[in-house]
C-alpha positions in Angstrom: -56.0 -50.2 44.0 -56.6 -53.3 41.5 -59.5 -54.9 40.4 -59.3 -58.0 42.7 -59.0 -55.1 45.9 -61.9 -53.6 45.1 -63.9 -56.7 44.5 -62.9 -58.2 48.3 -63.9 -54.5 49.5 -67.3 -55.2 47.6 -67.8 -58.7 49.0 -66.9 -57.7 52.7 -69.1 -54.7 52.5 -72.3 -57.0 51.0 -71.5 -59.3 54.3 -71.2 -56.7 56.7 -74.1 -54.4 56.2 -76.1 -56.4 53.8 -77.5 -56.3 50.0 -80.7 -53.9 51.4 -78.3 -51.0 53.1 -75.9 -51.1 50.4 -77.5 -48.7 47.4 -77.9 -46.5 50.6 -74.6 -46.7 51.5 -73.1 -46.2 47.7 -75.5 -43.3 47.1 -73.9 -41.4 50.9 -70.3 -42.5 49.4 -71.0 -40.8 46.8 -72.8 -37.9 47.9 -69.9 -37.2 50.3 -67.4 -37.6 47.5 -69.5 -34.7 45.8 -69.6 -32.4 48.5 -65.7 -33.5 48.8 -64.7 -32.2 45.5 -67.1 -29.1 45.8 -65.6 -28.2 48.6 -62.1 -28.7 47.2 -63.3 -26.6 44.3 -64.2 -23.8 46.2 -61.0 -23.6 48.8 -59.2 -23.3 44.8 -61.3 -20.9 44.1 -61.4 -18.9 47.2 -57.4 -18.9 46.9 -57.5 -18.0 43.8 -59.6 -14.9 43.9 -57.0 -14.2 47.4 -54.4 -14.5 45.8 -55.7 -12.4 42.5 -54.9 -9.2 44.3 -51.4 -10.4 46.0 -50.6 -11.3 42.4 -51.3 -7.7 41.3 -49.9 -5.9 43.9 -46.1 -7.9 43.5 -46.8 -7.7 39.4 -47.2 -3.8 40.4 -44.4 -3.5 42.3 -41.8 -5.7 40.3 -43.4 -2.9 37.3 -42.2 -0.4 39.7 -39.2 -2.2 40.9 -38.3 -2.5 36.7 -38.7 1.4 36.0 -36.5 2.8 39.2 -33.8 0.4 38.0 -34.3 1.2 34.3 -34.1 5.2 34.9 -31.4 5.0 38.0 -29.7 3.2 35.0 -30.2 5.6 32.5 -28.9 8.0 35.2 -26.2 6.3 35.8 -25.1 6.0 32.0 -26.0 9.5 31.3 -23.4 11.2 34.1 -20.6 8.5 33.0 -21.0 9.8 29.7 -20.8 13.6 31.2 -17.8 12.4 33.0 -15.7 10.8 29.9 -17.2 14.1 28.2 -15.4 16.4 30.2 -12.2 14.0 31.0 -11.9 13.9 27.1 -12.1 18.0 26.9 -9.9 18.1 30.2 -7.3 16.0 27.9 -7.4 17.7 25.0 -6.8 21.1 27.1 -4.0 19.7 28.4 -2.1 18.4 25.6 -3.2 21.5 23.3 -0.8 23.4 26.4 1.8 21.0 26.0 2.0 21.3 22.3 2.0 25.3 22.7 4.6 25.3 25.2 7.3 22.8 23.7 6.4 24.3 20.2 7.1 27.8 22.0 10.4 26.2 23.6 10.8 25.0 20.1 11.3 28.2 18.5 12.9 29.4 21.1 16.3 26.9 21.5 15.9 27.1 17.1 16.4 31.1 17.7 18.9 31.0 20.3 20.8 28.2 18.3 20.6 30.4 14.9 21.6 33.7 17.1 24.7 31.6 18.6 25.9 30.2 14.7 25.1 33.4 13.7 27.3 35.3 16.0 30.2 32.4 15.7 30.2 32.9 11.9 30.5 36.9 12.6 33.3 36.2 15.2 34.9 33.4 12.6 34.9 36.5 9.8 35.9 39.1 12.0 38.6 36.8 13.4 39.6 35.8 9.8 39.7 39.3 8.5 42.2 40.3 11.4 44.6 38.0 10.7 45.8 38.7 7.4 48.9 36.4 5.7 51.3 38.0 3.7 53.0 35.0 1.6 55.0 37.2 -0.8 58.0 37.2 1.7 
């Protein structure tokens, strides 16, 4: 409201009740404003000291909420790196087998293949030895 609002609200309330009732009539306006805002004040208030414990009880369980995740996570991070543990020694088992059995096949075909050039050099010197030239005829 303006200035020239309140001034018409002034003059109609001098003409309606009169320049004798109206201090009594401010001083109940205002007196009810009072109790007004104390009573506004104390529904705050009241809610506020409500509210205090529902405001402790959710900060207490989001608290509790916070730690079950944090150790399920911890959990969680400590059996996945159990799991790549033992997929890692699982691996290296594996492969260490592989490498012992193609390095065993290894030496095996390199044994076969000197005991075959072996015996085809004997045959090749017996063979040569057999068949003996004579040029002087």
């Amino acid at each position: 409201m303006s200035g020239p609002e309140i001034f018409v609200i002034i003059i109609v309330a001098l003409l309606l009740f009169g320049a004798d009732k109206l201090p009594d009539i401010a001083r109940g306006l205002a007196k009810g404003m009072r109790d007004f805002r104390k009573a506004t004040d104390d529904i705050k208030r009241e809610l506020e000291t409500s509210t205090e414990d529902l405001r402790k009880d959710l900060n207490d369980v989001t608290s509790s909420i916070k730690n079950n995740v944090s150790d399920l996570s911890e959990n969680i991070q400590r059996d996945a790196g159990e799991i790549t543990d033992n997929l890692k020694k699982d691996i290296n088992e594996v492969t260490d087998n592989i490498r012992t059995d193609v390095n065993e096949v290894s030496d095996t075909i390199q044994k076969d293949v000197t005991e075959v050039t072996d015996t085809i050099k004997k045959d090749a010197e017996e063979a040569s030895g057999n068949y003996s030239y004579d040029y002087t005829d």
